[in-house]
Backbone as CSV, one residue per row, in Angstrom:
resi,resn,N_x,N_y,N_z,CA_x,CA_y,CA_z,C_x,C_y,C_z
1,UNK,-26.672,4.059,-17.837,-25.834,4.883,-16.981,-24.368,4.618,-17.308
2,UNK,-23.469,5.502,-17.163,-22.250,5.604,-17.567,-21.617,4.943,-16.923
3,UNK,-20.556,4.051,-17.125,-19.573,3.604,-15.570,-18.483,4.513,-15.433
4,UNK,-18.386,4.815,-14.058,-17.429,6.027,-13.162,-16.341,6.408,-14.277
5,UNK,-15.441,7.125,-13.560,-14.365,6.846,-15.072,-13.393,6.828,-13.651
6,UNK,-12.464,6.243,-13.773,-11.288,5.320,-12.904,-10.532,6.898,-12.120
7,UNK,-10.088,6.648,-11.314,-9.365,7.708,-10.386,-7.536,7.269,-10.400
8,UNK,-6.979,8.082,-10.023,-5.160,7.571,-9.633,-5.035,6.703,-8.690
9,UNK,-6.013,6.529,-7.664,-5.812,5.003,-6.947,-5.896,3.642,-7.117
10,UNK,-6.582,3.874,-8.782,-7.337,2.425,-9.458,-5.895,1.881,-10.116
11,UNK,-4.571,2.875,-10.160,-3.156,2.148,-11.373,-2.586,2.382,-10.333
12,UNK,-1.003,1.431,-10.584,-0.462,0.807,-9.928,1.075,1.730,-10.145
13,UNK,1.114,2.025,-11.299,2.652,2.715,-11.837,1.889,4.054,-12.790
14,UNK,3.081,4.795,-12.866,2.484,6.065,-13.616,3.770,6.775,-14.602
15,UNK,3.535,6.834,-15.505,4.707,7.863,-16.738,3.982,8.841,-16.646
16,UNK,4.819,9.699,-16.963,4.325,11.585,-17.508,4.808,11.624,-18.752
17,UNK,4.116,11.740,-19.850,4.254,12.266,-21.445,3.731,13.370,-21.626
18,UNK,4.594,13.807,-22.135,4.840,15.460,-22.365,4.053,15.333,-24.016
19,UNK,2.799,16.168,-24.066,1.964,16.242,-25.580,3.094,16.870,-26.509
20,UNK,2.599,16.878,-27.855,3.650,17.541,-28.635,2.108,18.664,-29.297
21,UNK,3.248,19.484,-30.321,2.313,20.457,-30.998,1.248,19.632,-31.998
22,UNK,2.110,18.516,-32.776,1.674,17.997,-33.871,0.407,16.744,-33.134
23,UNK,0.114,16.436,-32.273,-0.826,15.625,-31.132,-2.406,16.004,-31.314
24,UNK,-2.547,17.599,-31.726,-3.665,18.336,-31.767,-4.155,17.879,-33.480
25,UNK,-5.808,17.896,-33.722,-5.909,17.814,-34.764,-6.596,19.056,-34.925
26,UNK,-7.723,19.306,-36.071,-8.337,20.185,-36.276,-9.326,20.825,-35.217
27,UNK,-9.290,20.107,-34.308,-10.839,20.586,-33.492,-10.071,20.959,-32.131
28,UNK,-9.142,20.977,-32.696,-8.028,21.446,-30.916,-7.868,20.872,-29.998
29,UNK,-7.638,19.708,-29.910,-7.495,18.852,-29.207,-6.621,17.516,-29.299
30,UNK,-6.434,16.142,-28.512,-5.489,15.619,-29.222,-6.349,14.524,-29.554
31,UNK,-6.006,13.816,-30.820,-6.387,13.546,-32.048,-6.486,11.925,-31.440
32,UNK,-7.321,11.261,-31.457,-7.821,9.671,-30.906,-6.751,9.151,-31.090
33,UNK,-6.067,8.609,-32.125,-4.770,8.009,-32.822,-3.769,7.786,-32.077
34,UNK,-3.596,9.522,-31.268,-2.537,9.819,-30.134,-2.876,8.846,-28.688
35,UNK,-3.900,8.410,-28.444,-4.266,7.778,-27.036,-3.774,6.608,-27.327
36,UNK,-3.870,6.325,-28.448,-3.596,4.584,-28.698,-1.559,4.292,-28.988
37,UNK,-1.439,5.593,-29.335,0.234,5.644,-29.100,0.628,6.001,-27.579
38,UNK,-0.180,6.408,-26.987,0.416,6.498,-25.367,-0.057,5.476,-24.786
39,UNK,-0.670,4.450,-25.129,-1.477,3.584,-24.505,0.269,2.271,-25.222
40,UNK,0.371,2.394,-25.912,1.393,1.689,-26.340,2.821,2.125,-25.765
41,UNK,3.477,3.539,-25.692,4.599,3.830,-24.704,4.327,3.214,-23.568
42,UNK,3.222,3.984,-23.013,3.507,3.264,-21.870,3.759,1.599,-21.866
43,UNK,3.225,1.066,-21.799,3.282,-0.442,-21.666,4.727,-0.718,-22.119
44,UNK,4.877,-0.107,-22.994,6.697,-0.834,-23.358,7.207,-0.254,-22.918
45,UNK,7.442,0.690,-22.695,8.359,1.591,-21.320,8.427,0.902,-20.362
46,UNK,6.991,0.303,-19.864,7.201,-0.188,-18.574,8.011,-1.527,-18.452
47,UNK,7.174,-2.338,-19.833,8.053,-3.649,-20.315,9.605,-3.609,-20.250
48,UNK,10.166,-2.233,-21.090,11.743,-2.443,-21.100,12.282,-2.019,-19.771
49,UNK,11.970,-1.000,-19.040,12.186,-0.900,-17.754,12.602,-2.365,-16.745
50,UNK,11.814,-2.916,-16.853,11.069,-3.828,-15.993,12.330,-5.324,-16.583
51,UNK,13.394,-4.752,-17.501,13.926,-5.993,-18.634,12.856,-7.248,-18.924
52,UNK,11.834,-6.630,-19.114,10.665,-8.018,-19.664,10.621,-7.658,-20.898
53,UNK,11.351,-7.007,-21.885,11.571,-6.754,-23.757,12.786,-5.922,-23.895
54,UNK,13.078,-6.519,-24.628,14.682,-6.293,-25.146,13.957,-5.997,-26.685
55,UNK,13.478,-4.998,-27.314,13.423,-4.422,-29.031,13.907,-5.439,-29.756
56,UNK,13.547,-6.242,-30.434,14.730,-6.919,-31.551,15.196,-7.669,-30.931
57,UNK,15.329,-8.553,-29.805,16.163,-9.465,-29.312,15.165,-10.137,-28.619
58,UNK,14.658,-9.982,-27.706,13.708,-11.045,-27.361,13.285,-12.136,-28.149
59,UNK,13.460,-13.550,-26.882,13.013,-14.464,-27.501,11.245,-14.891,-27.693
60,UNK,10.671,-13.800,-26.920,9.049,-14.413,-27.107,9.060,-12.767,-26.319
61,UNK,8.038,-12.108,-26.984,7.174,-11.156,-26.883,5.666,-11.002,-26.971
62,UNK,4.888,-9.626,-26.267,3.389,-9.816,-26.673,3.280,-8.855,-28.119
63,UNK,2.353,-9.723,-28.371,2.018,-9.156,-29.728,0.362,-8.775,-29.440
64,UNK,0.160,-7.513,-29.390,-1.370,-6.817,-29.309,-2.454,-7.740,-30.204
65,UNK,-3.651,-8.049,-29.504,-4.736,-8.756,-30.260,-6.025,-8.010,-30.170
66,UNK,-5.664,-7.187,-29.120,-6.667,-6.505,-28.956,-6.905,-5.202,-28.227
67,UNK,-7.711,-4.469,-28.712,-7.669,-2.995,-28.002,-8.689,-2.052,-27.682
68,UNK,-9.018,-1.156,-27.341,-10.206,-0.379,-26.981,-10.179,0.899,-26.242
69,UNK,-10.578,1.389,-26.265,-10.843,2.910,-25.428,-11.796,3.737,-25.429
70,UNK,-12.010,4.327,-23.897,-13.458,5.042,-23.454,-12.794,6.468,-23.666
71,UNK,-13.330,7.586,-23.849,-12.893,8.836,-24.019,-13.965,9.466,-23.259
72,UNK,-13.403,10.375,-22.387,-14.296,11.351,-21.640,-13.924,12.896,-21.563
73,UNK,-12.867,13.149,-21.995,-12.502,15.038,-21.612,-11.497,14.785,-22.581
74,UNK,-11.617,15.696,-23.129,-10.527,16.305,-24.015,-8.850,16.502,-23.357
75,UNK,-8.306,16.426,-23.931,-6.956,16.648,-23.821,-5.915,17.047,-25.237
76,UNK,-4.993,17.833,-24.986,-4.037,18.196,-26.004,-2.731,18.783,-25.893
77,UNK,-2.136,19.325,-26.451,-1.531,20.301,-26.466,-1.622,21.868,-25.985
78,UNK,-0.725,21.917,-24.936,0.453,21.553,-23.809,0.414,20.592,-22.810
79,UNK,-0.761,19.477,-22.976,-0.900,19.043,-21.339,0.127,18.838,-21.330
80,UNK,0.159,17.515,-19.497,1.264,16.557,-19.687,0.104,15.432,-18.954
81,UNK,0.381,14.604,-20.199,-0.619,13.700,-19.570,0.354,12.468,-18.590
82,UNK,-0.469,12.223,-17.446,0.135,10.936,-16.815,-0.231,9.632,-16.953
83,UNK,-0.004,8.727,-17.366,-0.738,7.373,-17.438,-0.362,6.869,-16.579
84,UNK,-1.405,6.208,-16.353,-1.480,4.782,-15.106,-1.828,3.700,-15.788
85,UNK,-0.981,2.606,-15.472,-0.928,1.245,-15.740,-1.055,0.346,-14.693
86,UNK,-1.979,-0.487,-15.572,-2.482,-1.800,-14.186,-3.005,-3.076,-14.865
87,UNK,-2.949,-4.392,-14.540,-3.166,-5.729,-15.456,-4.500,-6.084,-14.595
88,UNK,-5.632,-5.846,-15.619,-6.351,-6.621,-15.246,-6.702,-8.519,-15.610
89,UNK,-5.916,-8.983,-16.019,-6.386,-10.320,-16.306,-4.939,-11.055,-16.745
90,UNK,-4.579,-11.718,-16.205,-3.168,-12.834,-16.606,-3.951,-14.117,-17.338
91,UNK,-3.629,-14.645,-18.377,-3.696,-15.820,-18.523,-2.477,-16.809,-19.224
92,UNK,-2.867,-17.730,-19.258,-1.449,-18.727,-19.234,-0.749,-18.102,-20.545
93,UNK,-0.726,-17.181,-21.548,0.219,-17.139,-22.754,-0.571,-15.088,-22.629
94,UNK,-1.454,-15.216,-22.068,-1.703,-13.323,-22.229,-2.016,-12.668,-21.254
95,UNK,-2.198,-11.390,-21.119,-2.396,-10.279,-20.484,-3.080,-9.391,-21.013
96,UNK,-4.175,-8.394,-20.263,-4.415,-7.369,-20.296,-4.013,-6.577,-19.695
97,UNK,-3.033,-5.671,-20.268,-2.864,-4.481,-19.704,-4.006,-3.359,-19.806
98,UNK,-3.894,-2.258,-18.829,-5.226,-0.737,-18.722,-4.467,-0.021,-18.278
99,UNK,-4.855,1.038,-19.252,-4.349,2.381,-18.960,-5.368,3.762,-18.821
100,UNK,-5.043,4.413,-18.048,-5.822,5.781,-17.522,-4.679,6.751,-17.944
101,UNK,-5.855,8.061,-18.717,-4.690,8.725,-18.969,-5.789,9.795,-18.461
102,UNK,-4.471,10.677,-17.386,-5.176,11.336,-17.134,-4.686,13.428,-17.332
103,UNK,-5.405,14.253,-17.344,-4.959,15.588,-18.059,-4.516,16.204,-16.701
104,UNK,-2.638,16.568,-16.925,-2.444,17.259,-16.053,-2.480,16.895,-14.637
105,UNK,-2.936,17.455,-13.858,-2.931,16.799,-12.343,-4.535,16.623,-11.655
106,UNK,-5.299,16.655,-13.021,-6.915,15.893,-12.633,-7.076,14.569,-12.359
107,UNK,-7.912,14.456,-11.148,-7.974,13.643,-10.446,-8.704,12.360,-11.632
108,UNK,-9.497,12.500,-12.168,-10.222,11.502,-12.810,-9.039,11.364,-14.324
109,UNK,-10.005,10.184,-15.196,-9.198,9.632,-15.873,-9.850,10.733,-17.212
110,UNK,-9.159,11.294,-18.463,-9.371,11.432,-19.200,-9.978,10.539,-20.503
111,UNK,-9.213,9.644,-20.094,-9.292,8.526,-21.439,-8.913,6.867,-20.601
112,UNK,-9.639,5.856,-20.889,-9.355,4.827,-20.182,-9.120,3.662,-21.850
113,UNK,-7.984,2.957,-21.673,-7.924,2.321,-22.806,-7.340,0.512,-22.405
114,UNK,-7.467,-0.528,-23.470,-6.469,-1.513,-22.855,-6.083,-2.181,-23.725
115,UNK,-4.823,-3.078,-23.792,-4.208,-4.070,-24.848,-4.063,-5.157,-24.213
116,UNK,-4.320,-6.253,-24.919,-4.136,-7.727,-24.284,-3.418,-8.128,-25.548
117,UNK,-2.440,-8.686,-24.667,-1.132,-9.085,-25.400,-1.069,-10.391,-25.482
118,UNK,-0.731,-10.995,-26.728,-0.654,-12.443,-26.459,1.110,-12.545,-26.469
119,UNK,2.071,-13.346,-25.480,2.895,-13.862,-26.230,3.778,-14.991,-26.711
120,UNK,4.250,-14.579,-27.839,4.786,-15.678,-28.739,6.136,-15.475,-29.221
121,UNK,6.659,-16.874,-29.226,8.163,-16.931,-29.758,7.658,-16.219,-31.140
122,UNK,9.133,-15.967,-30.866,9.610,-14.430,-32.093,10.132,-15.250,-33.062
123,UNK,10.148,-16.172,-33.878,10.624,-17.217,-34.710,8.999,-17.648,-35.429
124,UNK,8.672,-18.405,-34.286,7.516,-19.014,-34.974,6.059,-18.251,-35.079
125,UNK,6.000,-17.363,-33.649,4.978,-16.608,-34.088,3.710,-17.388,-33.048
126,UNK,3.884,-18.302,-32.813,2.965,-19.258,-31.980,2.826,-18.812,-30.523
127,UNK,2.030,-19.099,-30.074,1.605,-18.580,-28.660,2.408,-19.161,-27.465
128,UNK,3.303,-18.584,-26.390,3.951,-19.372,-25.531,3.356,-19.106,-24.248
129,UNK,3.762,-19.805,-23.469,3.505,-19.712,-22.150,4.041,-18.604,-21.352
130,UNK,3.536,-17.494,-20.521,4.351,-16.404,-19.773,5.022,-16.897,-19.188
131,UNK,6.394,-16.707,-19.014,7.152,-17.303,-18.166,7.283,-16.853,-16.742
132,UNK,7.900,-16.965,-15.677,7.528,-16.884,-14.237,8.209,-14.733,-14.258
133,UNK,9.038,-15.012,-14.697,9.626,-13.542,-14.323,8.563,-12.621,-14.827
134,UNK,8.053,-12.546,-15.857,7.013,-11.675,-16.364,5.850,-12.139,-15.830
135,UNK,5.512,-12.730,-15.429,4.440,-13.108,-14.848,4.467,-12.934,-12.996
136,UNK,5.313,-12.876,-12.849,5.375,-11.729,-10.881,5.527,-10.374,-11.490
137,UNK,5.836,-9.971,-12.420,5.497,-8.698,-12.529,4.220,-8.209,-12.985
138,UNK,3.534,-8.637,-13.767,2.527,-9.036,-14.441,1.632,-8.771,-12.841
139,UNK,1.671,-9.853,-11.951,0.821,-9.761,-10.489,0.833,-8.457,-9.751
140,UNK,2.239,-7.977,-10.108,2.486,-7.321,-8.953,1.612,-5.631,-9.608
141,UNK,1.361,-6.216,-11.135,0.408,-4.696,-11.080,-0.926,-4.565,-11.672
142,UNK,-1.349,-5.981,-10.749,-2.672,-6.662,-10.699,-3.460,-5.968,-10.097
143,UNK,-4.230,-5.433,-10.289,-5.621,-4.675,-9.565,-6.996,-4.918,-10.356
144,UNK,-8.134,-5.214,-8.904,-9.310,-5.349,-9.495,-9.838,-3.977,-10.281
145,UNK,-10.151,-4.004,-12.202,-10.647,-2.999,-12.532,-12.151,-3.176,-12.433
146,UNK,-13.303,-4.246,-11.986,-14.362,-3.977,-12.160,-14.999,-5.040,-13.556
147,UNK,-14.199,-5.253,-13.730,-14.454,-6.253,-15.285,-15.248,-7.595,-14.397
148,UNK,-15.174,-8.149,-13.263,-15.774,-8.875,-12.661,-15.149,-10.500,-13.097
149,UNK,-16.031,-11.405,-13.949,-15.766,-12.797,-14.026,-15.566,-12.928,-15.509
150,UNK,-15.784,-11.781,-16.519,-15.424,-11.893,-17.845,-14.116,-12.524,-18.236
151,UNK,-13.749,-13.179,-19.064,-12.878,-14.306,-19.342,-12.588,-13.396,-20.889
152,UNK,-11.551,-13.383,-20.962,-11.493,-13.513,-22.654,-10.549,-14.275,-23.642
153,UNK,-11.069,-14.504,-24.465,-10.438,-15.754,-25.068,-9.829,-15.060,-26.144
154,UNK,-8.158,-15.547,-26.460,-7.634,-15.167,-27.741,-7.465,-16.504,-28.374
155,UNK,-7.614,-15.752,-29.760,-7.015,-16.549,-31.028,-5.764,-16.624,-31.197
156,UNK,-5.386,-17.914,-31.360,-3.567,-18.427,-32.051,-3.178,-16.808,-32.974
157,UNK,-1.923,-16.367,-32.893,-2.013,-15.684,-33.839,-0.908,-16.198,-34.693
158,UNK,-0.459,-16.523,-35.968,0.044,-17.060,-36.756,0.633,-15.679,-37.913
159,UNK,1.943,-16.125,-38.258,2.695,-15.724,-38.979,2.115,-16.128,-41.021
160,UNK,1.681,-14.995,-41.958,1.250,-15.337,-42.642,2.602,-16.433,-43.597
161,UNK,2.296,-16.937,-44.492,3.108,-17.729,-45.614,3.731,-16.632,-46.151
């Protein structure tokens, strides 16, 4: 059996992205590739908003380790899709962020996706500790998604030679 697909009460904050023409691929619709670039605005939108990333200046940022997405209805060009953002899981150096994207002003989610960020000083590349300011924000858009007692564990991520 399928699990539900998430509603606008399940996220915490919401952007409106306006599709473009070039979003659509051959089958008329917008093209998988595109979810994983709105799945990424958002989150740093919300990040620079929020002054938790400064582009190029920050001293420790997340760096994506991991990612995924459920697809259920099509979407494309003209929507305007809205995403909802919400953290399901803090841990001492990462986060999962989730996003719902949903078509237009439909109630259910089109596409449900998430990134867990590890982060690390921007020098060495090594995993740091969240510090307190990003981490009350981090809470404050904490909601249970249903993931239950699953834990997930990241790998060091390291800067090659």
């Amino acid at each position: 059996m399928a699990a539900p697909r998430a509603t606008r009460a399940d996220y915490r904050v919401f952007q409106a992205i306006t599709t473009r023409w070039m979003d659509n691929d051959v089958y008329g619709h917008m093209n998988n590739v595109v979810h994983y670039s709105l799945f990424d605005t958002v989150v740093n939108t919300w990040l620079i908003k929020k002054g938790l990333l400064e582009p190029g200046k920050s001293e420790t940022f997340g760096l994506v380790v991991e990612t995924g997405c459920k697809y259920f209805a099509e979407m494309g060009f003209p929507d305007v899709i809205h995403a909802g953002l919400r953290v399901s899981r803090i841990g001492s150096s990462s986060v999962r962020f989730e996003i719902g994207l949903f078509r237009n002003d439909e109630p259910e989610t089109s596409a449900e996706g998430f990134f867990v960020h590890v982060y690390v000083d921007r020098n060495t590349r090594r995993p740091t500790p969240i510090d307190d300011r990003r981490r009350a924000a981090f809470e404050a858009l904490l909601q249970n998604s249903g993931h239950g007692g699953f834990t997930w564990r990241i790998h060091a991520v390291t800067r090659a030679a």
